[in-house]
N, C-alpha and C positions, 0 to 999 in steps of 0.2 A: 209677622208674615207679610204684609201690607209693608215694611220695606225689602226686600227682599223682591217680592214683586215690581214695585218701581225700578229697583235696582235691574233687575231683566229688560224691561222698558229701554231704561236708558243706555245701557250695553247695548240690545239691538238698533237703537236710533244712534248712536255714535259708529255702531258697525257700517249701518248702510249711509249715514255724510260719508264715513272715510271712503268707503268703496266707491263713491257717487263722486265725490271729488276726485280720488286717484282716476277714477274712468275718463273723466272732461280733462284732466292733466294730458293723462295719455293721449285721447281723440284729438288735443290739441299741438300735441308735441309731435302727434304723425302728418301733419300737414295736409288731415284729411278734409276740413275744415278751414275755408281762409278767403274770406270776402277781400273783395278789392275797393280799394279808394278808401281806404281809412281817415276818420278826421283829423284833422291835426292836432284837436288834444290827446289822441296818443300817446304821440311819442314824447308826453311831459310824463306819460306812466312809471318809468323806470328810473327816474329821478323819485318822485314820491314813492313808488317802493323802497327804495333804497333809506329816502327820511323814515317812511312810517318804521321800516325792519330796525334803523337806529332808534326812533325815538322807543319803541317795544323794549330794546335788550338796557337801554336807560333806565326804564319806568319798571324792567323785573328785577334790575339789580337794587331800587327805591324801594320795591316791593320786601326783598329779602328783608334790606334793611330795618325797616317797619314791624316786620315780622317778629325781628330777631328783638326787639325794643318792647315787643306785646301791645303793639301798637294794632289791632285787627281790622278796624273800620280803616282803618289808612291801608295798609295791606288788601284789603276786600276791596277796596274804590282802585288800586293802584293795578290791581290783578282784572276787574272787569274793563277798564280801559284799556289794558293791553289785548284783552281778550278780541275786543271792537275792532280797534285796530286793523288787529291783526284777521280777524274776518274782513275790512275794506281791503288789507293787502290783498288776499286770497280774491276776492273779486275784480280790484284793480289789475292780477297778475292774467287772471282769465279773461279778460277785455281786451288785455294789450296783447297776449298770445292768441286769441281771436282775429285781430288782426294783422299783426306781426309779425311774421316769419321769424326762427333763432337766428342771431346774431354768433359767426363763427369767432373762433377767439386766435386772434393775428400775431401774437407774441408766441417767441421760438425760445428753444435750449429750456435751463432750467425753469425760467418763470413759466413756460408751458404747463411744465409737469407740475408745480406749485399750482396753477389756476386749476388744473383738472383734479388734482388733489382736493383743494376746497371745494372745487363743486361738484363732485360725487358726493365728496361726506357729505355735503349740504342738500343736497336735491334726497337721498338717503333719509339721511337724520328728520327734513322734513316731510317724507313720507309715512314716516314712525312715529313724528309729535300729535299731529293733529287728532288722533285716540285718547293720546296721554292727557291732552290737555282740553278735552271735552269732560272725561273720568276723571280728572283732578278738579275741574269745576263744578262739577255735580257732587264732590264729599263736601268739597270747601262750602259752597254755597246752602247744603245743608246743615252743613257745623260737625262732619263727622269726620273729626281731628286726625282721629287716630289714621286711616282710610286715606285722608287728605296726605298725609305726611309720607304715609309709607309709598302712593302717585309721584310727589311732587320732588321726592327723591332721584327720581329719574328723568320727569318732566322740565324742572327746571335748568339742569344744565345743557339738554340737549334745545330746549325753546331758547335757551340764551345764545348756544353756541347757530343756530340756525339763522338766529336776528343778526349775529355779527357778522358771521360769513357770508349772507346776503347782504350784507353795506359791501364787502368786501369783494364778492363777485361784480357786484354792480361796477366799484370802481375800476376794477379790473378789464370789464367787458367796455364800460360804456366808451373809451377811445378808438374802437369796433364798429358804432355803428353805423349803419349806412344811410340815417333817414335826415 
């Protein structure tokens, strides 16, 4: 019963980050919110997003790998550092859109439609993961395999596909910007 209970816990605490973060996304993406004179470490922001998203979709494909060897301690260190990470992304990304206004994206015809293609599914897909991969830490980290697996089924291709397409959008956007 006593898990079960936890399990509600942590469901309702992963509901309200996701909603808490999608809300500061949003509040940040309507340009309701936007101090002037920003510092200039900045704009070094979207460069280190861009490493951290690469070194994440690195470290989860190390991660499988591991996995797939029964290798768990290795898998469990390779899985909580992506995790980190990937929470400094998420703070790094709110800092710099804090200050930063979107950058519009300046290439025409097909590559257009290719960039807005990946960053729908991307902005999307990471609207979707950060659930999956709060509930995929909470089986893993308790050791409930079964639970973990049947998460992580879902979670892992779309956390992979999120981290690549974010190297990807960045390289795409950043000859865009204006600062």
């Amino acid at each position: 019963m006593e898990q079960k209970t936890n399990d509600k816990l942590v469901f309702r605490i992963v509901a309200a980050v996701t909603v808490f973060v999608f809300l500061v996304v949003l509040i940040l993406k309507s340009g309701l919110i936007s101090p002037s004179n920003p510092p200039e470490w900045i704009f070094n922001l979207p460069l280190l997003n861009a490493l951290i998203n690469g070194t994440c979709a690195i470290l989860l494909i190390l991660s499988l790998m591991a996995i797939r060897k029964k290798k768990i301690k290795v898998h469990k260190t390779l899985n909580i550092t992506t995790f980190l990470l990937s929470a400094l992304f998420l703070i790094s990304y709110i800092v710099f859109h804090l200050f930063v206004p979107s950058t519009s994206f300046g290439g025409e015809g097909t590559i257009r439609t290719v960039y807005f293609i990946i960053l729908i599914s991307h902005i999307i897909l990471a609207a979707i993961i950060l659930p999956l991969i709060l509930i995929s830490f909470w089986f893993g980290l308790k050791m409930d395999v079964k639970r973990h697996k049947k998460v992580v089924r879902f979670t892992y291709p779309i956390w992979l596909y999120v981290a690549i397409t974010g190297v990807v959008v960045y390289l795409m956007i950043s000859p865009y910007y204006s600062f």
